[in-house]
N, C-alpha and C positions, 0 to 999 in steps of 0.2 A: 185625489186619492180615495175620496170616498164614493167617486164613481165606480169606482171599478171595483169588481168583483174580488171577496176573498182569498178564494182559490186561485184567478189569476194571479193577485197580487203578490199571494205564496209561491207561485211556481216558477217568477220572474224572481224572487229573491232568494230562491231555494237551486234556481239554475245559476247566479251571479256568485253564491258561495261554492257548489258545486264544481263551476271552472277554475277557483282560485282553489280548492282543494286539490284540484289535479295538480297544479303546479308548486303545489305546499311542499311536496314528498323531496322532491331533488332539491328545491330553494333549503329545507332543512340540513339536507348532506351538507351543502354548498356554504352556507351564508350560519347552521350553527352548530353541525356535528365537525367541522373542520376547525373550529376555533377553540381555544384553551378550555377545559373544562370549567373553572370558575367563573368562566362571562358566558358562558352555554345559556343559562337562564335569561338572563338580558336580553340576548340573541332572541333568543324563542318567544318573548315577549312584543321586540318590536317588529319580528317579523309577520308575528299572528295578529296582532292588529292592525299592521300594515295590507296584510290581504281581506280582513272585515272590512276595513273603510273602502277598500279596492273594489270590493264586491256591493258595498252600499250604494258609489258612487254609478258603479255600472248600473245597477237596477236602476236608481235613478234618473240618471239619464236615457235609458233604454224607456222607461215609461213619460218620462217627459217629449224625446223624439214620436213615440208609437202613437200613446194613447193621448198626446197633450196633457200630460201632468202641467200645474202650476209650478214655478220652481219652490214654493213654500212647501207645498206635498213634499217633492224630492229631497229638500232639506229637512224634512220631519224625518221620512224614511232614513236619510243619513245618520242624524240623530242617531236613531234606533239603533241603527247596527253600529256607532261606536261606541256605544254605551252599554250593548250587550258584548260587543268585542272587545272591550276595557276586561270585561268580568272574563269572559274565555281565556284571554291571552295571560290575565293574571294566573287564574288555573291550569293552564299550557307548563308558563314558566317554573312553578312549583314543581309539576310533574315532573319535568324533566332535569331540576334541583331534586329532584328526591330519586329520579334515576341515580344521577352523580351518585348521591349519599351512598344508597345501594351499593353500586358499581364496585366504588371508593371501598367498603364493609367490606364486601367479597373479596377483591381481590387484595385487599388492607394496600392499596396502593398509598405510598406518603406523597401530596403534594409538596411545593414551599409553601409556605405562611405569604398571607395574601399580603402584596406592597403598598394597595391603595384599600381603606377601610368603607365598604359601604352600609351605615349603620342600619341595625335593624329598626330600633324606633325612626328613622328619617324616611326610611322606605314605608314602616306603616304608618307615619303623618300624610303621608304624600297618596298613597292607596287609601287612607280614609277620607283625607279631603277630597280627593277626584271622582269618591262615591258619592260624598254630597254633593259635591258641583252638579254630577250629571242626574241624582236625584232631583236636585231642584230644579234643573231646566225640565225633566220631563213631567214633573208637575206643572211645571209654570207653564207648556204647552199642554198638556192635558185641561187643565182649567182654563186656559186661555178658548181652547177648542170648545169645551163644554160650555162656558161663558155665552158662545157667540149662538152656540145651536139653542143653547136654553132661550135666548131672546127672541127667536125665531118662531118659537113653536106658539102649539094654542095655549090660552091661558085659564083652561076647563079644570077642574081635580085631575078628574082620570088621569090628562095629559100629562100637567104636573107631576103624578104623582110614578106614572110609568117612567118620566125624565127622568125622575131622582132616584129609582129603581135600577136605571139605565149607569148614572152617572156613578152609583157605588159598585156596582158589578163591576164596572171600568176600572175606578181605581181599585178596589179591591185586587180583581187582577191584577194590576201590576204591582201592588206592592206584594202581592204573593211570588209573582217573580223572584222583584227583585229581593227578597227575603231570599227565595232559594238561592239566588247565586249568590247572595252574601254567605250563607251558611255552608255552600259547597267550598267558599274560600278557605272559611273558619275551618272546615275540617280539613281537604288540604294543607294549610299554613298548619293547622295540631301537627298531623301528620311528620310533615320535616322537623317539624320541633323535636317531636316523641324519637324518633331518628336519629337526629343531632345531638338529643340528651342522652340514650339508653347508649348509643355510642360510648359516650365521654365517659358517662359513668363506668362503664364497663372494663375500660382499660384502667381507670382510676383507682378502680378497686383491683387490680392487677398488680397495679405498682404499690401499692398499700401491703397488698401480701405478697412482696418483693419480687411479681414477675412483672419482668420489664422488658417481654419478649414484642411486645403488640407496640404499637403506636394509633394516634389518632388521626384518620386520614384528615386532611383539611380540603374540603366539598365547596366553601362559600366563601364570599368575601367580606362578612360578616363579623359579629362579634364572637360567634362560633368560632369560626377560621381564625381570627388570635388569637384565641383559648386554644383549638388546637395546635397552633403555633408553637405557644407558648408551652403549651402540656408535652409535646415532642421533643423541646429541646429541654426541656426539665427531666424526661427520660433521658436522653443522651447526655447529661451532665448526671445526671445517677449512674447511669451505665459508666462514664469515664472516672469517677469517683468511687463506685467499686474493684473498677481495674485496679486504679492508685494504689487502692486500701490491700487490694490481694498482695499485688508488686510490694507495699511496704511489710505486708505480714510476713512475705517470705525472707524479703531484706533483714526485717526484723529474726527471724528465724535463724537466717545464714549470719548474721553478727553474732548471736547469741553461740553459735557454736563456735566464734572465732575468738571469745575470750573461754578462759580457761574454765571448766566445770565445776574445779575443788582446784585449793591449792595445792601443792606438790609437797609429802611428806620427806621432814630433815630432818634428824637426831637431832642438830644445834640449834635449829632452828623453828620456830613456829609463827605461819605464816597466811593470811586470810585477805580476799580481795573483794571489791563489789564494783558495776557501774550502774548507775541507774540514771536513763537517757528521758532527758524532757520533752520529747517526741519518741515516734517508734523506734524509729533509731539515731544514733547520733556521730560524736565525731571523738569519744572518749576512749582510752581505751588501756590496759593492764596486762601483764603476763607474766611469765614466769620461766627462766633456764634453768636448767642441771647442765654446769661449766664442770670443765675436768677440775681433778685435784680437789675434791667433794665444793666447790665455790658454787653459790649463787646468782644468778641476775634477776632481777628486780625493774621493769620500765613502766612506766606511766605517762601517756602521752594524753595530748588533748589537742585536737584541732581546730584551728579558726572556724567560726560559727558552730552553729549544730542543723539538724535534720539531712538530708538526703546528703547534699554537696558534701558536709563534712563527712557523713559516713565515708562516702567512697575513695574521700580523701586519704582515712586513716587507714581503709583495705590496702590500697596500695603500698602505705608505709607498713605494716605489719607484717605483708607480703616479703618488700625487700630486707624489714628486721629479721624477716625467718631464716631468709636466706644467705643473709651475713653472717649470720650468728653460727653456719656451720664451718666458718674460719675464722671465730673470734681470738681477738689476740688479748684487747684489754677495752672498756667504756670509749675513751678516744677514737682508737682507732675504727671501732664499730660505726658511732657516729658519724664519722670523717667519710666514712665508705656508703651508708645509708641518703646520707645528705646528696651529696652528689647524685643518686636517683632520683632522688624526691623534689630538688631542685627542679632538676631537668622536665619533670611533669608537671610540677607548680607554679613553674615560669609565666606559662600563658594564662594563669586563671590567677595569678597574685594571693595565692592560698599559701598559710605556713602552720606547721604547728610546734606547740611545746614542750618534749619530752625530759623526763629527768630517769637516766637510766642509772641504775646501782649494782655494785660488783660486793655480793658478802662470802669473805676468805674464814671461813671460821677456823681454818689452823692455825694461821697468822693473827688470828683476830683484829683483821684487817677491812677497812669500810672504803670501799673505790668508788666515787660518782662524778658525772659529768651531769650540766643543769643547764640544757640547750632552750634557752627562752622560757621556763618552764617554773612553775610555782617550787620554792627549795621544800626539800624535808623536814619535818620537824624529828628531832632527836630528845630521847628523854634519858634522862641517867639517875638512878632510882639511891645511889648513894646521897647525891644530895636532893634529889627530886628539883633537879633542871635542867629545862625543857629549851633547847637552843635548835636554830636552824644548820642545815647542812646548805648552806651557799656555795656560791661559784659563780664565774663568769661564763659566758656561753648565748649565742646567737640563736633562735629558731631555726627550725630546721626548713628547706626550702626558701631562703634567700638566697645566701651566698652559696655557691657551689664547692670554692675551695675554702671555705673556712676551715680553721684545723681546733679542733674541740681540747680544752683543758679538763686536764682530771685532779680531785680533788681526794685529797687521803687523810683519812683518820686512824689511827692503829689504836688498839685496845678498846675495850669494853669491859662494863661489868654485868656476869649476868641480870637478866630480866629487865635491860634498856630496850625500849619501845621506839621504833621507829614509825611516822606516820609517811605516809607520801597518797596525794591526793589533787586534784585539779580545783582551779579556784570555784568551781560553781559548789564546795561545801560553803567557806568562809563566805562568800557574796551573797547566798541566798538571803532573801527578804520576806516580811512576814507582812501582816494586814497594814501595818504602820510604816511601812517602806523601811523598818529595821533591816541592818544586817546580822548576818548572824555571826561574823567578827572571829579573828583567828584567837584572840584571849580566850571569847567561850570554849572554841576548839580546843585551844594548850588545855583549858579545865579538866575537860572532860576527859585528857587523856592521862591526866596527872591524879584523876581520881578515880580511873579503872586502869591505872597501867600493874596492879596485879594483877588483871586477870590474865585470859587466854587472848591471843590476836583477833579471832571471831568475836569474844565478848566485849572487847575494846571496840569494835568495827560495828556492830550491832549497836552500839549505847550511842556512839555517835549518830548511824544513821538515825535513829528514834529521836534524840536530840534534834536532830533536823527539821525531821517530822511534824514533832511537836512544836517547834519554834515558827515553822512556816506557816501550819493549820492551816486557814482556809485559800491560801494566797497560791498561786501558780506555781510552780516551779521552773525557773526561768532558762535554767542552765543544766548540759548535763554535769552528774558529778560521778566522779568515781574515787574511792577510798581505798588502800592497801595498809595493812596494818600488819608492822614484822615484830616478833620478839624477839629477842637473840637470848639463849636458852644457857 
């Protein structure tokens, strides 16, 4: 090889790349613009070193048949071109990894999340050892070469000293090379990086200030590409957790309109309600009739569990309460009529709940109630200040279909007897010490404001509550009705 001329030996290596570039252009279509975009890189990779080494061996051979190269020469030359073609091909594949990227930005196309991980430090272990590998051989043949010429020559200064003049211009060169092509990696390899990051960042800060309109394309198979994976579907669990959140605020919204605003003004009567749901909405729920002949109804239900399921549970039951009630005869029979729907819905999901509905005659001064599975009343009667339950037998509602509902009667009163009706999540709630908050404290509480007004009785309790639970959850909904009778 050192016979021959320069320029020849350029124009033989420069026509062997040459042919292999003509046939680059469609082996590209073919072999990497046809395959998935996250092994594109790959692709471009083995294909461009597979046409350097193509193009080595050609020269090679073509000057070993022409000119009688030694097969050593040809094998240097091989050398050469796959260790300049390591460095191309890695610069190829970048590019066309940072096409993707691009592509990817522009048209915010989302991949999947890559299924097989190709780590980024295992690719740059593997690209920095194959730099030194071919480093060292190409020293180890450079010195090998200059070894054998230096022994050759004459052994004068001058000569000496133009050899060693010779011998650093040589390596000089090449490590000037191969500095450039390493540095041309480093800036490519920045390049995808700075890409891959200003990406990320950019949607991140999107979703920080709640726009969650972008996603992050995922380009590699990378630890980028899980992060993008994973950054994608953390927007789509934001996005389906705002929907939730909207759908409960307005659920939340349409409950709230479905208990009463204020209670309903009585001459005999003085009367105030509350529910307050341990999620947005629940399965609690209170109301209020104007029955002929100036009487009252009074229901408090509560449905098995709480949040979404029980809501919808109790809509449908308040639905067909609405609509019974516009041929109410007496508590029994309402119930007896109701159940039977409720039933027939509840059947398939094994849901019940437990109402205690009250009928107040204030002519007859008369107390009608039926207690269908459902926490009794407390009754207060202020002649002697006690405080007794309004029990009864009675089934939940949505088991049995034909149960027939008992009604339970009290006649007389004396004014300013305090009726409470409320669901168990007052009495059960618990506080930091796993206390309950116990129907004793409750009876207290009403037996030491049952002067007041219904609201101010209803108020003390919830505050009681309040304070009893501090910093503990609130487990249960509860809802609270509080009657005076006047």
């Amino acid at each position: 090889m050192v016979t021959l001329p320069p320029v020849t030996l350029g124009a033989i290596v420069a026509a062997s790349f040459g042919a292999c570039l003509l046939v680059r252009k469609p082996l590209v279509k073919q072999f990497v613009l046809a395959s998935p975009q996250t092994v594109q890189p790959k692709r471009q990779f083995f294909l461009d070193i597979a046409l350097v080494i193509m193009a080595g061996l050609a020269a090679g051979l073509f000057n070993t048949a022409v000119f009688e190269f030694p097969l050593g020469s040809a094998g240097t030359l091989l050398i050469g071109c796959v260790v300049s073609g390591f460095f191309i091909s890695l610069d190829t594949a970048l590019a066309r990894e940072r096409a993707i990227i691009i592509e990817a930005v522009t048209r915010n196309s989302i991949l999947p999340p890559p299924k097989r991980l190709y780590s980024m430090t295992r690719k740059f272990t593997l690209a920095a050892l194959a730099a030194v590998l071919f480093f060292g051989i190409i020293f180890i043949l450079v010195f090998s070469r200059d070894i054998v010429w230096l022994s050759s020559i004459g052994k004068d200064a001058e000569t000496l000293y133009r050899a060693q003049l010779s011998v650093a211009y040589e390596i000089s060169f090449i490590m000037s090379v191969l500095l450039i092509l390493v540095i041309n990696l480093i800036i490519s390899y920045s390049q995808n990086l700075k890409l891959l990051f200003t990406n990320e960042t950019r949607v991140l800060e999107k979703v920080s200030q709640g726009d969650l309109s972008k996603k992050v394309p995922v380009a590699t198979h990378d630890e980028f590409g899980i992060i993008a994976g994973h950054t994608n579907s953390m927007i789509d669990g934001l996005r389906h957790r705002i929907q939730l959140i909207n759908a409960l605020k307005l659920a939340e919204e349409i409950q709230k309109n479905l208990l009463p605003k204020r209670a309903p003004k009585h001459p005999q009567i003085d009367m105030s309600g509350v529910s307050i749901y341990c999620e947005e909405i629940g399965g609690d729920y209170f109301d209020f009739f104007h029955l002929s002949n100036d009487r009252m109804g009074i229901v408090v239900a509560d449905a098995s569990g709480h949040g979404v399921g029980a809501a919808m549970h109790m809509t449908g039951a308040r639905a067909f309460l609405h609509f019974a009630v516009n041929e109410y005869r007496s508590p029994a029979r309402l119930l007896n009529t109701i159940n039977r729907f409720i039933t027939r819905d509840s059947r398939p999901t094994s849901r019940f709940l437990g109402m205690f509905l009250l009928e107040i005659d204030p002519g007859n001064q008369r107390l009608t109630w039926v207690r269908a599975g459902h926490e009794p009343a407390l009754f207060y009667k202020p002649e002697n200040k006690e405080l007794k339950e309004l029990t009864g037998d009675g089934m939940a509602l949505g088991v049995l279909d034909d149960f027939e509902y008992q009604e339970n009667i009290q006649e007389g009163w004396t004014p300013g007897s305090v009726i409470v009706m409320g669901t168990d999540g007052i009495h059960e709630s618990r506080n930091q010490d796993d206390h309950m908050f116990g129907k004793e404290r409750l009876g207290n509480l009403i037996i030491s404001h049952a002067d007041e007004s219904a609201e101010s009785i209803q108020n003390a309790v919830i505050a009681a509550l309040q304070n009893f639970r501090g910093n503990a959850p609130q487990e249960d909904d509860i809802t609270l009705v509080v009657i005076k009778l006047l």
